[in-house]
LUMGU-662057 format. One line per 4 residues: for each residue z negated, y, x negated of C-alpha. Coordinates in pm, 1 decimal, padded with zeros to 6 digits. Layout:
Z Y X | ...
***
This chain:
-03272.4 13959.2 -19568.3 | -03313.1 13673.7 -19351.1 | -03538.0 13734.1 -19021.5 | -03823.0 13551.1 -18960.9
-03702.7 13381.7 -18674.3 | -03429.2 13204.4 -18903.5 | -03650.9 13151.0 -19156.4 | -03863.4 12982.7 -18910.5
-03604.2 12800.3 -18822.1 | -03549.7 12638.0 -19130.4 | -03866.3 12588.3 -19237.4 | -03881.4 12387.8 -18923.1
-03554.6 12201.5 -18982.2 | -03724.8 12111.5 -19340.7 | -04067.8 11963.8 -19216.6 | -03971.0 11725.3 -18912.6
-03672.3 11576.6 -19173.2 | -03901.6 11529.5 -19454.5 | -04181.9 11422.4 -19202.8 | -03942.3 11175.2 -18971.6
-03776.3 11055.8 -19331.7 | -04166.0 10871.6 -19347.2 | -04106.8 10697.8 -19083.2 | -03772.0 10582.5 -19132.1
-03622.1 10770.2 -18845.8 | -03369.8 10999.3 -19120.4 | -03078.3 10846.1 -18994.0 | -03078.3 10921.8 -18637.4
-03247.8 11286.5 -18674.1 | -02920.5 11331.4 -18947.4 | -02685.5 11342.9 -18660.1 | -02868.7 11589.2 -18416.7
-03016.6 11841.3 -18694.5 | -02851.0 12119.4 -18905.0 | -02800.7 12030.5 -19202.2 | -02953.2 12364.5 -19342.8
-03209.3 12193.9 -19523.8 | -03027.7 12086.3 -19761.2 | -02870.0 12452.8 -19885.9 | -03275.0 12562.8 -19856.9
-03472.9 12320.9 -20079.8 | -03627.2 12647.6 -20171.2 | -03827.6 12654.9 -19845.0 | -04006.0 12315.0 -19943.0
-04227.7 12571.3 -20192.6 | -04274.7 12870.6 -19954.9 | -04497.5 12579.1 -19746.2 | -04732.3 12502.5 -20015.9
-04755.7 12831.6 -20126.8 | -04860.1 12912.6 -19739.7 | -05074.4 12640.0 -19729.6 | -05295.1 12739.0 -20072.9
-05325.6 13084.6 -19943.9 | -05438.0 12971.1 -19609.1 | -05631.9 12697.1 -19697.8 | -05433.3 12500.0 -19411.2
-05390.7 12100.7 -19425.2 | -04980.7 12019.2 -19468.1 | -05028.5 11701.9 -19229.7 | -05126.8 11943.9 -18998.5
-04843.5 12162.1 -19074.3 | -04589.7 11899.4 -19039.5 | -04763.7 11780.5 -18689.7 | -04770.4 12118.0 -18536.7
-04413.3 12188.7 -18580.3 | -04317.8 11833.5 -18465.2 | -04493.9 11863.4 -18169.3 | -04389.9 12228.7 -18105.5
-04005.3 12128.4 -18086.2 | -03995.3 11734.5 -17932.0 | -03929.7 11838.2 -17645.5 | -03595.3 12049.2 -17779.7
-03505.5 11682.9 -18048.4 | -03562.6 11420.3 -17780.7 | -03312.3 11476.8 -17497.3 | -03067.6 11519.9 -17780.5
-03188.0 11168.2 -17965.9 | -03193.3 11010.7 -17580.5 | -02797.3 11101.9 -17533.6 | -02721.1 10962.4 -17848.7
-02840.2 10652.8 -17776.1 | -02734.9 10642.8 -17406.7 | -02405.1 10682.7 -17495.3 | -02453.1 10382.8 -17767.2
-02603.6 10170.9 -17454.3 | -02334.4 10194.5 -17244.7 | -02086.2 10146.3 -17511.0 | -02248.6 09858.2 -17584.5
-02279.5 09726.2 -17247.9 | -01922.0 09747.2 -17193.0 | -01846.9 09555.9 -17521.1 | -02155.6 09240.6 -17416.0
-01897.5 09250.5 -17040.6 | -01580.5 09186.5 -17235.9 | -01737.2 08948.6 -17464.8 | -01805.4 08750.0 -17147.5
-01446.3 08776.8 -16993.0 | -01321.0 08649.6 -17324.0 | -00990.8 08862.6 -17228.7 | -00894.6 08967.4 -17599.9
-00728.6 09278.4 -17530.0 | -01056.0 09410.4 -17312.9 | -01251.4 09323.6 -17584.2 | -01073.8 09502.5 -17818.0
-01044.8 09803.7 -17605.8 | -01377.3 09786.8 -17584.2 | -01442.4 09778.2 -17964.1 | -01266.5 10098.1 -18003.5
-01487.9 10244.3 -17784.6 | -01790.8 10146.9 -17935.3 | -01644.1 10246.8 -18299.4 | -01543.5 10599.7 -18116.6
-01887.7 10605.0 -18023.5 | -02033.9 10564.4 -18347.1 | -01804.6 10829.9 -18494.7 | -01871.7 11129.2 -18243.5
-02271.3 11042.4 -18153.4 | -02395.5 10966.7 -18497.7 | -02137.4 10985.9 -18749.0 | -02160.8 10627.7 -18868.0
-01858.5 10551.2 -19057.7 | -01980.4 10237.8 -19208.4 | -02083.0 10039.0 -18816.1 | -01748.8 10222.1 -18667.3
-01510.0 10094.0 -18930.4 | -01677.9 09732.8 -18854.1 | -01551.8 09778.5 -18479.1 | -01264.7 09918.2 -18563.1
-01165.4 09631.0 -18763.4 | -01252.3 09389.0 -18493.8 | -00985.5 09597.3 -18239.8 | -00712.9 09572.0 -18522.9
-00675.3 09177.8 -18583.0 | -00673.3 09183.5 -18190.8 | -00427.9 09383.8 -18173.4 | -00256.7 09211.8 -18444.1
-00308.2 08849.8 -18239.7 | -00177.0 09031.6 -17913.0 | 00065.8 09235.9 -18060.6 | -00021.6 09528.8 -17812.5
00110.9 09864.7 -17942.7 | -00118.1 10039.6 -17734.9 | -00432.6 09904.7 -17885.9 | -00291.4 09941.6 -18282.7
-00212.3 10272.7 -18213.6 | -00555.2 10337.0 -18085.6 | -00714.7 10129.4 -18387.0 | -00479.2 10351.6 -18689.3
-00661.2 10666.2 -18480.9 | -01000.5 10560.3 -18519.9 | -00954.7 10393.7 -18868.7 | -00767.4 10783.1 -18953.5
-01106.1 10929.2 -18828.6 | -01286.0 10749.0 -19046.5 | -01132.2 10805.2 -19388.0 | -01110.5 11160.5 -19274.5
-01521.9 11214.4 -19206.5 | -01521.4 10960.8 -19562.5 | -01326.1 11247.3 -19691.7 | -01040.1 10994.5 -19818.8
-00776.4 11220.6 -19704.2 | -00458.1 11072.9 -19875.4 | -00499.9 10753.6 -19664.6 | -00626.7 10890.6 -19385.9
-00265.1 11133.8 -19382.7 | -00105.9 10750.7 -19374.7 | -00331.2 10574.6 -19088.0 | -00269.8 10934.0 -18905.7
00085.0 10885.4 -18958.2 | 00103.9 10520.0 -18819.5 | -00088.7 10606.3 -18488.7 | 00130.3 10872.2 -18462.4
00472.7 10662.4 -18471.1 | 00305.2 10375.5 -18253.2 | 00197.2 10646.9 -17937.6 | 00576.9 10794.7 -18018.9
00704.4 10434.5 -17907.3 | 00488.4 10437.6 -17624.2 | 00572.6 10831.6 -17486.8 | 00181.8 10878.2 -17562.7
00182.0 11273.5 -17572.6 | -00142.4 11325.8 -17604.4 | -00208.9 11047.8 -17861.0 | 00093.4 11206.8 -18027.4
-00057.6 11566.2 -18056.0 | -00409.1 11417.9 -18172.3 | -00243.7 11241.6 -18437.7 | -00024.8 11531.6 -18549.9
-00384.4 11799.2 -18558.2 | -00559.9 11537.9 -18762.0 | -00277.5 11416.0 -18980.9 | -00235.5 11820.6 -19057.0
-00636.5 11850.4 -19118.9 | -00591.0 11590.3 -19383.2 | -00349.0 11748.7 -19558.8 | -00506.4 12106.5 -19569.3
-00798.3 11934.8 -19678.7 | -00593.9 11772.6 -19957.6 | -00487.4 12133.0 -20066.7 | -00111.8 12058.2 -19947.0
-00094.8 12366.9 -19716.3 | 00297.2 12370.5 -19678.1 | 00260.8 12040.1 -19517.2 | 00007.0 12062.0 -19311.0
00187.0 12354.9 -19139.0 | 00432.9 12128.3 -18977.1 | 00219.1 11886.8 -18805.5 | 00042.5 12114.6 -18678.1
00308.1 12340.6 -18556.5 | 00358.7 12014.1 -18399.8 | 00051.9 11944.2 -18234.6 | 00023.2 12316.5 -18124.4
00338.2 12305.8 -17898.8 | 00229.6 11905.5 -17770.3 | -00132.1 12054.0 -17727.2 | -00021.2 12320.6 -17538.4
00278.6 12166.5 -17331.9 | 00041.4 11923.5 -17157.2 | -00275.5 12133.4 -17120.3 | -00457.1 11980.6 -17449.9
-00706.8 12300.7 -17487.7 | -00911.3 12172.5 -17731.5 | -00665.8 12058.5 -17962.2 | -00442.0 12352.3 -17942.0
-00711.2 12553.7 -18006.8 | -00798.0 12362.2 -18329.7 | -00412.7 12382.1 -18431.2 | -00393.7 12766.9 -18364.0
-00722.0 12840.1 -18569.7 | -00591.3 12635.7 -18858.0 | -00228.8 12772.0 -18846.1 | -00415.1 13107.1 -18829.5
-00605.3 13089.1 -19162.7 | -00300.4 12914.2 -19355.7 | -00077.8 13200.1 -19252.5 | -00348.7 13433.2 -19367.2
-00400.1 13269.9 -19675.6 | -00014.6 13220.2 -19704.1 | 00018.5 13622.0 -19692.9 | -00248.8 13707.6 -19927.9
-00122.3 13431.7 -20176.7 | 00259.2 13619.9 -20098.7 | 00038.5 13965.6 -20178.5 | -00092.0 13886.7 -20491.6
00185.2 13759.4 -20615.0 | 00427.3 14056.2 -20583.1 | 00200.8 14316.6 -20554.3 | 00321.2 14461.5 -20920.9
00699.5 14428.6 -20835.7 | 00825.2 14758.1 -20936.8 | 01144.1 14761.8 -20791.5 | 01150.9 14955.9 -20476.3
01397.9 14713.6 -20240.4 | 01236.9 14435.7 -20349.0 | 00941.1 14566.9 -20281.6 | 00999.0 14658.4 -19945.6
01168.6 14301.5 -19891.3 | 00815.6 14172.1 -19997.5 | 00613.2 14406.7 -19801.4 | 00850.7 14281.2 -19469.3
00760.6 13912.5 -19544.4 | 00365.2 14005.9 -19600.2 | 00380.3 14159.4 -19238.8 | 00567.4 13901.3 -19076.7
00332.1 13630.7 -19251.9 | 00006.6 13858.6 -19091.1 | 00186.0 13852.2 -18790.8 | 00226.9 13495.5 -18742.8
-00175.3 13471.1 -18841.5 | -00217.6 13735.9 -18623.8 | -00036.3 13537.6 -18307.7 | -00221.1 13233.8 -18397.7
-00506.3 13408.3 -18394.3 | -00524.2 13525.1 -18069.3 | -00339.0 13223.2 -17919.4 | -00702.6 13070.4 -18079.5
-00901.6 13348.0 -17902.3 | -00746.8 13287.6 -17585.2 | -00788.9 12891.0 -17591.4 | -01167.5 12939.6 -17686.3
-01244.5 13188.7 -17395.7 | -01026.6 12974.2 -17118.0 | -01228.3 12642.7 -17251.8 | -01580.4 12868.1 -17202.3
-01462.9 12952.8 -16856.9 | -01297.3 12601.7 -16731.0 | -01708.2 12487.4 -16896.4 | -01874.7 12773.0 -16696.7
-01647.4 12727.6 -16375.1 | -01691.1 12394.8 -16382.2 | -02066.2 12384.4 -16437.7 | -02059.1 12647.7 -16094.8
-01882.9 12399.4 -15878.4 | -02127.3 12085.2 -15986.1 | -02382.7 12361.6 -15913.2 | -02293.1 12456.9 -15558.9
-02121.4 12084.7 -15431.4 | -02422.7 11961.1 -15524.3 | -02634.2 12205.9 -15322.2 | -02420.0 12172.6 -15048.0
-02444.9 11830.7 -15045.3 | -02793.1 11820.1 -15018.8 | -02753.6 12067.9 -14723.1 | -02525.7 11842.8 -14580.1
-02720.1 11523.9 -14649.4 | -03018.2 11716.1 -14489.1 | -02840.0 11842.2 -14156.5 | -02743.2 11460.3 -14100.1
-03071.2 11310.8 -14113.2 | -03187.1 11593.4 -13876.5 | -02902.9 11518.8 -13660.9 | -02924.5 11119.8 -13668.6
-03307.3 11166.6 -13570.4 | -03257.5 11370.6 -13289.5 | -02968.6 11129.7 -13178.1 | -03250.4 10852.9 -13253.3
-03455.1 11052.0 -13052.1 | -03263.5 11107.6 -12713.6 | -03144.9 10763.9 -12726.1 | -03502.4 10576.5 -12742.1
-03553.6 10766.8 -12425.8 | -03249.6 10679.6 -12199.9 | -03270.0 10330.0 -12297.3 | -03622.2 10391.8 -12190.9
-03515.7 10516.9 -11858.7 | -03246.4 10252.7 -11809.6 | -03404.7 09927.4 -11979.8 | -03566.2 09811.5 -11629.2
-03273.6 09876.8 -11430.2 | -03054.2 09670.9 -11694.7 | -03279.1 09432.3 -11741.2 | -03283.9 09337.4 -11372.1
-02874.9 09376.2 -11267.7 | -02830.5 09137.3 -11611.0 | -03060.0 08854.4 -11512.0 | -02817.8 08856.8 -11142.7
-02525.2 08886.3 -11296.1 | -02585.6 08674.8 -11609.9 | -02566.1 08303.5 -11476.0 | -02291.2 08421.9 -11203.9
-02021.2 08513.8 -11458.6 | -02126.9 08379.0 -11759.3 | -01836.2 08042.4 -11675.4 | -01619.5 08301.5 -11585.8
-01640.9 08476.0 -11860.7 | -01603.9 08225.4 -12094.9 | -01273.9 08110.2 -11903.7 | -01167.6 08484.3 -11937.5
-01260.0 08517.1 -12285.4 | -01065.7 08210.8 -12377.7 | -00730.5 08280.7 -12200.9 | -00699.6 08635.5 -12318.8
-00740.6 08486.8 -12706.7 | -00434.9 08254.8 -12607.5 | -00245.0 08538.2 -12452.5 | -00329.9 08745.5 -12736.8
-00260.4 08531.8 -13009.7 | 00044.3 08432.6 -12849.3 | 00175.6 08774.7 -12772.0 | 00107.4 08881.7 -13140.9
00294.7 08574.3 -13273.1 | 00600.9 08724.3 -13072.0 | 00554.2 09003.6 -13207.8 | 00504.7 08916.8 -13587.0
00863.4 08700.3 -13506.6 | 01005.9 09006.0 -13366.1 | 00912.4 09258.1 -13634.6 | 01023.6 08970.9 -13881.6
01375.0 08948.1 -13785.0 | 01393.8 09309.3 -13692.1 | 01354.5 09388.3 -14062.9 | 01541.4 09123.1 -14188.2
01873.5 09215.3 -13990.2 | 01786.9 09599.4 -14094.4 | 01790.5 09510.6 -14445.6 | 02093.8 09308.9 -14418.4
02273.1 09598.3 -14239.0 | 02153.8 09818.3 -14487.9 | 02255.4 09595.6 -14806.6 | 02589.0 09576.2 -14608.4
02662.3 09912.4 -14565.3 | 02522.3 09957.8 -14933.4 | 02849.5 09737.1 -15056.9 | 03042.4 09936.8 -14824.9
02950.2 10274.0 -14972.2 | 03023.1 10120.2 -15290.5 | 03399.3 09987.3 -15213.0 | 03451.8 10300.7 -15073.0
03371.1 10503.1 -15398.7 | 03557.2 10265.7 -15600.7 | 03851.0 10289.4 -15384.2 | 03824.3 10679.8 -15390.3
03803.4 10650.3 -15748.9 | 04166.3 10472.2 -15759.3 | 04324.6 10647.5 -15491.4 | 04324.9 11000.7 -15338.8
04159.7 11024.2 -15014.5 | 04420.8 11007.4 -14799.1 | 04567.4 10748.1 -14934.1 | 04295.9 10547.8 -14930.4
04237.2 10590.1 -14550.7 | 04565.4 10467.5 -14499.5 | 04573.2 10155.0 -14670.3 | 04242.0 10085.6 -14511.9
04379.0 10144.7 -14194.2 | 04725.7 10023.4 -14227.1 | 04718.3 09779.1 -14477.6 | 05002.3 09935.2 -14676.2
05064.3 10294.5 -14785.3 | 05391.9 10451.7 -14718.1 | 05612.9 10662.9 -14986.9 | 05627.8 11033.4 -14946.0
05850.8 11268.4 -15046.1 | 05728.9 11672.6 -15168.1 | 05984.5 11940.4 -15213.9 | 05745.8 12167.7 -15469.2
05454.6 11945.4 -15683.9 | 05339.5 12084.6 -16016.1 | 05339.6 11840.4 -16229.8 | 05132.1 11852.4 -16618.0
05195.7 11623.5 -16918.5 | 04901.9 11658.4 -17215.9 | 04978.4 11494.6 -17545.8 | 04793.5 11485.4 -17882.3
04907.6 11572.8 -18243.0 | 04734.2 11366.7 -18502.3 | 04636.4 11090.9 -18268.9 | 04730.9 10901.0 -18555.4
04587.7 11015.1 -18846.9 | 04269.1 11040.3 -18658.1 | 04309.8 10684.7 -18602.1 | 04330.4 10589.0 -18964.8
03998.5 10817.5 -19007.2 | 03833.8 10751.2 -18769.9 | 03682.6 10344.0 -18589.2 | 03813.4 10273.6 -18251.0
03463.9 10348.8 -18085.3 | 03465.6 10698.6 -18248.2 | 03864.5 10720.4 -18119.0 | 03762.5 10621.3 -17795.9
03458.0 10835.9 -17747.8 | 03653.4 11120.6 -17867.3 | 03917.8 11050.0 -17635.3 | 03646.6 10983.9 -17345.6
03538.4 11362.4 -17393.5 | 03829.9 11529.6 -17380.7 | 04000.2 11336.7 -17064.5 | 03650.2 11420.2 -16895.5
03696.2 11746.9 -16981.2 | 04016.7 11774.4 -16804.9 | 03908.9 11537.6 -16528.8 | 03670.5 11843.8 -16415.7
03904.4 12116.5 -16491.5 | 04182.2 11949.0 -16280.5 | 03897.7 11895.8 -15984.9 | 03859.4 12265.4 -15984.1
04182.5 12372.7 -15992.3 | 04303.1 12125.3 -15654.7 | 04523.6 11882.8 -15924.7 | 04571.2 11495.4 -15882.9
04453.4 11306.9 -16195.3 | 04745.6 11053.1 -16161.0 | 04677.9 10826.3 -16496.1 | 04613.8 10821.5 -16870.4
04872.0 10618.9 -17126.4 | 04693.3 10624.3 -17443.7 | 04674.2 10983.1 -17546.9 | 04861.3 11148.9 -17274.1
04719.3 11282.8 -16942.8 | 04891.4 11322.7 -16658.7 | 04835.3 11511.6 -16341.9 | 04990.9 11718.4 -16047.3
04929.6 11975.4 -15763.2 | 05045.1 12013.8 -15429.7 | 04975.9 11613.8 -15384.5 | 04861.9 11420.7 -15174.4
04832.4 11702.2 -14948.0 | 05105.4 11967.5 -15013.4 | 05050.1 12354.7 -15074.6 | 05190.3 12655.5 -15192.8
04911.6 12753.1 -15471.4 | 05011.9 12479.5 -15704.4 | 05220.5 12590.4 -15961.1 | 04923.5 12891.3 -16001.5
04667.6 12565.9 -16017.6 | 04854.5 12384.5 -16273.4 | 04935.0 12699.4 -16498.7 | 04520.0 12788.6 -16463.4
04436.1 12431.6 -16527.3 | 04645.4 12385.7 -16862.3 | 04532.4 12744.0 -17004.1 | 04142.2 12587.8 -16925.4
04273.3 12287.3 -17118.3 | 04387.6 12475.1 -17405.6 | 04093.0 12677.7 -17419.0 | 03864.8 12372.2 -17432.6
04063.6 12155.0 -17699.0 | 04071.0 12477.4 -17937.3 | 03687.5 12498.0 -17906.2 | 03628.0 12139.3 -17973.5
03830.4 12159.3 -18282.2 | 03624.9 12466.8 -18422.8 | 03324.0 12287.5 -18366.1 | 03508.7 11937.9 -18507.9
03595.4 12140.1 -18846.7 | 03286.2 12345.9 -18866.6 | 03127.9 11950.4 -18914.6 | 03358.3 11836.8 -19125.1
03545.8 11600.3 -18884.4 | 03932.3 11514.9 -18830.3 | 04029.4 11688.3 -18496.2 | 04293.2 11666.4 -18198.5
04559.1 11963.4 -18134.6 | 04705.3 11931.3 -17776.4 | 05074.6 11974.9 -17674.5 | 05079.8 12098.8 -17281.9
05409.6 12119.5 -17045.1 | 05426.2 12189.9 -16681.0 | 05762.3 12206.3 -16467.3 | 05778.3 12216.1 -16040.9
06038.1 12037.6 -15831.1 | 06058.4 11730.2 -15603.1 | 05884.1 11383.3 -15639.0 | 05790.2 11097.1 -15472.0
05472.5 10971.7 -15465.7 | 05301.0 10613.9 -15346.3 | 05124.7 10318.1 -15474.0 | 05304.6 10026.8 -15614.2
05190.7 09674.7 -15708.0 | 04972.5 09434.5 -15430.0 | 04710.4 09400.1 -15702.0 | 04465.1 09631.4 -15909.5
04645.0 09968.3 -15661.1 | 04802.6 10251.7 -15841.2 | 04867.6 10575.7 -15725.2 | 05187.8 10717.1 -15934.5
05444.9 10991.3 -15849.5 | 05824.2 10931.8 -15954.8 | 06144.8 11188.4 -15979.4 | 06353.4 11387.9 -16206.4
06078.4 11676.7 -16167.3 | 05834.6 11439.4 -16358.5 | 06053.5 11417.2 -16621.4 | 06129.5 11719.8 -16727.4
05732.1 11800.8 -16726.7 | 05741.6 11510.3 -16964.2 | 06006.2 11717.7 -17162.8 | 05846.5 12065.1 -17130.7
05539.7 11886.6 -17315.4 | 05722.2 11661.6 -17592.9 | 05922.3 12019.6 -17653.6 | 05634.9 12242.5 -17637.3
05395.5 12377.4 -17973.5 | 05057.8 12293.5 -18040.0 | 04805.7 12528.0 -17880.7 | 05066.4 12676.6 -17578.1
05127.5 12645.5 -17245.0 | 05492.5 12559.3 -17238.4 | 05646.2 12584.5 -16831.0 | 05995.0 12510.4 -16728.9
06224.4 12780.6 -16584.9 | 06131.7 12627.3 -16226.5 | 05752.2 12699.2 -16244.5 | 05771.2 13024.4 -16436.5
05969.6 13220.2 -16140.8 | 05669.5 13038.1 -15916.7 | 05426.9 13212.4 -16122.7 | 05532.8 13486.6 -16326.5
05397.7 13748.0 -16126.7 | 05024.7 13657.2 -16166.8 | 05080.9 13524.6 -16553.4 | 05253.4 13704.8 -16895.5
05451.7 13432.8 -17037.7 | 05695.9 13445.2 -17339.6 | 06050.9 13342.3 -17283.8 | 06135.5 13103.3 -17538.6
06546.0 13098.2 -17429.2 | 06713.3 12772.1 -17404.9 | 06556.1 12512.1 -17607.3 | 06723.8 12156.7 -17623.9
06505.2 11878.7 -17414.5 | 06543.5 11530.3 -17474.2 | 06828.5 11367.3 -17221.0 | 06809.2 11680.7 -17049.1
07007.3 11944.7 -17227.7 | 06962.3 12316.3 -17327.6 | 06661.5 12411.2 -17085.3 | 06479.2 12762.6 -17018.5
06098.5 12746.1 -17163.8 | 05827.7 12968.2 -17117.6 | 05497.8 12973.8 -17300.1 | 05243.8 13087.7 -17125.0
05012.7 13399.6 -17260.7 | 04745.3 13530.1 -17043.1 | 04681.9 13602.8 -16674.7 | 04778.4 13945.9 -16594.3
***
């Protein structure tokens, strides 16, 4: 049973809407007022069954309660239309400045206005309206997007849901273009609302999954906590749905398979449910803290605003009386002095302001060309820094130090550089598969690939021809770790291409198989040409590498006889005997296995 105070309540609701419905003030009480009324016609009897019993006039009934609670209706009638005011004062300014895209944004705001202060559908549509053919005339994303929102509220409080979803939709896509997050995760909550509205609860879950993670990546409390309390009930109403359905399964796995989805379903209510929980209590808070602060900032302003007028009228106060004290004294030495430097003063006055003016006009020129020949140095040095990487890019570093310093860069000879050929099998099938940008960015990935591997292991990218890759350690500056570097280096190679073609076939796509060779020995090495520089390494030891790759296997590592008693110590390798190398006879061949 309902208590009195709530009945009281409602009886109250009842009378000032039928009594303000006389004088024609329905509209504006509909917004503020519960709509309880309506769900308690009953009530309209209880009064006139009070009033016969207590012989009681209903006029004064209805003024009684009126005047009782005008105090609690006006403030609330007063913000209404204050916010309506200003709205509309804006919209009368941009009128004036006839700049169509203020107007416009203006005419959202109005329509927004309409929508959140009294529900007005019909007089927010109008201004919505308005916004969209100026959006249309300026072609300003910005404001569309805005107008598709506020057109999407509309149909939504209209309870056309099906084209609301659609207006929703199109707001959403237009802040998307414009990296409009917040927009974004609006759109999503009330393009999901729509669609649970519409009974379509499977798709409503993804928008606003959606708008949940957007509402809660950039701090959009209200909105996430709107997503989590609808995700909460569909999941809940998802489970219970799951329940009923399976509830008289009989067979004992399945049963337990449908039991596991009914908890996981409650638990994903359950999460949303307290993610809900959470957002209400921290929006009650941020409210309450921030009502605290307005609290005591504004009593400490009007501490503060009191202490200065206290201070300025004592400080009024002490200086009245040394002026007093001084005024005669003053007054006396000025009247002497006045006519004897008042020339002289003028003369003074006048030749400082040329001195002045002129010493700031130096000055201005000064700073001028100061910045100007500091921004030419640095623009300067700017194309410097840029040769320079472009030259590093050709050329090693040492190299390029020399030629800058020299002019020229001499030939040297190195008695032990590793030197590492790459090839690909089914370059050219993939090339009949494949379009030469696909080719090429294929190709791109994998020489990048090895351009960082080689970095790490010391190596010399020396050049690409086509499909091949070559490189070399122990150059420009020699060492003794290089045949270990190059061995490393191709293994890391291997490793990467076999990857790349798991993940190639998993998708469906044709993929590269790499042949690797590596042999040590002697080479020269220099740059050649007097245009477009080229770093390049020559000798019989390049060769053979060449060889140890054309006469390797797919997949392997395969290392002359030279490198292998270099490295086998540190790496297990597979002797292969004397295989037959192209112009270079029967050859020992190792593949390489593993590191020890």
């Amino acid at each position: 049973m309902e208590s009195i105070t709530d009945l009281a309540k409602k009886i109250t609701e009842f009378l000032i809407f039928c009594y303000f419905q006389s004088q024609n003030l329905s509209l504006l009480l509909y917004v503020k007022l519960d709509k309880s009324f309506i769900y308690h016609s009953k009530i309209f009897f209880c009064i006139f069954k009070i009033k016969n019993r207590m012989s009681l006039n209903t006029n004064l009934i209805f003024k009684l309660f009126c005047l009782g609670l005008i105090g609690w209706i006006l403030p609330q009638i007063m913000l209404a239309q204050n916010s309506i005011t200003e709205a509309g004062q804006l919209y009368e300014k941009a009128l004036e400045s006839k700049n169509k895209r203020k107007i416009g944004r203006a005419a959202i705001g109005l329509g927004n206005v309409y929508i959140q202060e009294r529900k007005n559908t019909s007089t927010a549509k109008k201004y919505f309206e308005e916004a969209r053919q100026i959006a249309d005339e300026t072609n300003s994303t910005a404001l569309r997007a805005d107008v598709f929102f506020g057109l999407g509220m509309v149909d939504y409080l209209r309870k056309k849901y099906t084209s609301g979803t659609t207006k929703f939709k199109q707001a959403e896509e237009l802040y998307g273009q414009m990296r409009n997050n917040e927009g974004r995760a609006k759109s999503f909550y009330q393009g999901g609302m729509c669609l649970l509205r519409l009974g379509k609860r499977e798709e409503a879950i993804s928008p606003l999954k959606t708008a949940h993670n957007l509402a809660g990546k950039y701090k959009l409390y209200e909105v996430s906590a709107g997503a989590s309390k609808a995700l909460a009930d569909l999941y809940d109403r998802k489970a219970e749905n799951f329940k009923k359905e399976h509830e008289n399964e009989q067979d004992p796995k399945r049963r337990r398979q449908y039991q596991q989805v009914y908890r996981e379903l409650k638990g994903y209510a359950r999460s949303y449910r307290s993610m809900y929980n959470a957002m209400v209590r921290s929006l009650q808070d941020i409210k309450s803290n921030k009502n605290e602060v307005n609290r005591l900032l504004s009593e400490q302003e009007k501490q503060e605003k009191e202490m200065l007028i206290k201070q300025l009228e004592i400080q009024r106060q002490e200086k009245q009386l040394l002026q007093h004290e001084d005024s005669l004294k003053q007054q006396t030495l000025e009247l002497e002095i006045a006519q004897q430097t008042a020339e002289k003063k003028t003369a003074q006055a006048r030749l400082l302001w040329i001195l002045f003016a002129g010493s700031l006009a130096l000055v201005l020129f000064a700073i001028y060309f100061a910045i100007k020949i500091r921004k030419a140095k640095q623009e300067i040095e700017k194309e410097q820094e840029k040769s320079e990487e472009l030259l590093l890019n050709i050329l090693p570093h040492e190299v390029a130090e020399e030629l800058k310093v020299k002019g020229t860069a001499t030939p040297r000879s190195y008695t032990s550089v590793s030197v590492l050929f790459t090839d690909f099998k089914g370059f050219t099938f993939m090339a009949e598969k494949l379009s030469p940008e696909e080719i090429i960015n294929e190709l791109n990935i994998c020489f990048s690939a090895f351009d960082d591997i080689a970095k790490e292991h010391n190596l010399e990218k020396i050049k690409t021809i086509g499909d091949a890759y070559m490189c070399a350690g122990g150059i420009p500056i020699p060492n003794q770790t290089n045949p270990i570097d190059a061995t490393l280096a191709g293994l890391k190679m291997q490793d990467f291409i076999e990857k790349r073609k798991v993940e190639r076939q998993t998708n469906g796509l044709p993929f590269f198989e790499l042949r690797l060779g590596i042999n040590t020995g002697k080479i020269v090495a220099g740059v050649v040409g007097k245009s477009k520089f080229a770093y390049d390494i020559w000798g019989d030891a390049v060769n053979l590498a060449s060889r140890m790759e054309s006469s390797g296997e797919v997949g392997k590592v395969n290392i002359s006889g030279n490198t292998y008693e270099l490295i086998k110590d540190r790496f297990e390798c597979i002797h292969r005997g004397k295989v037959k190398a192209k112009n270079k006879g029967e050859v020992d061949m190792y593949f390489v296995e593993r590191i020890r």
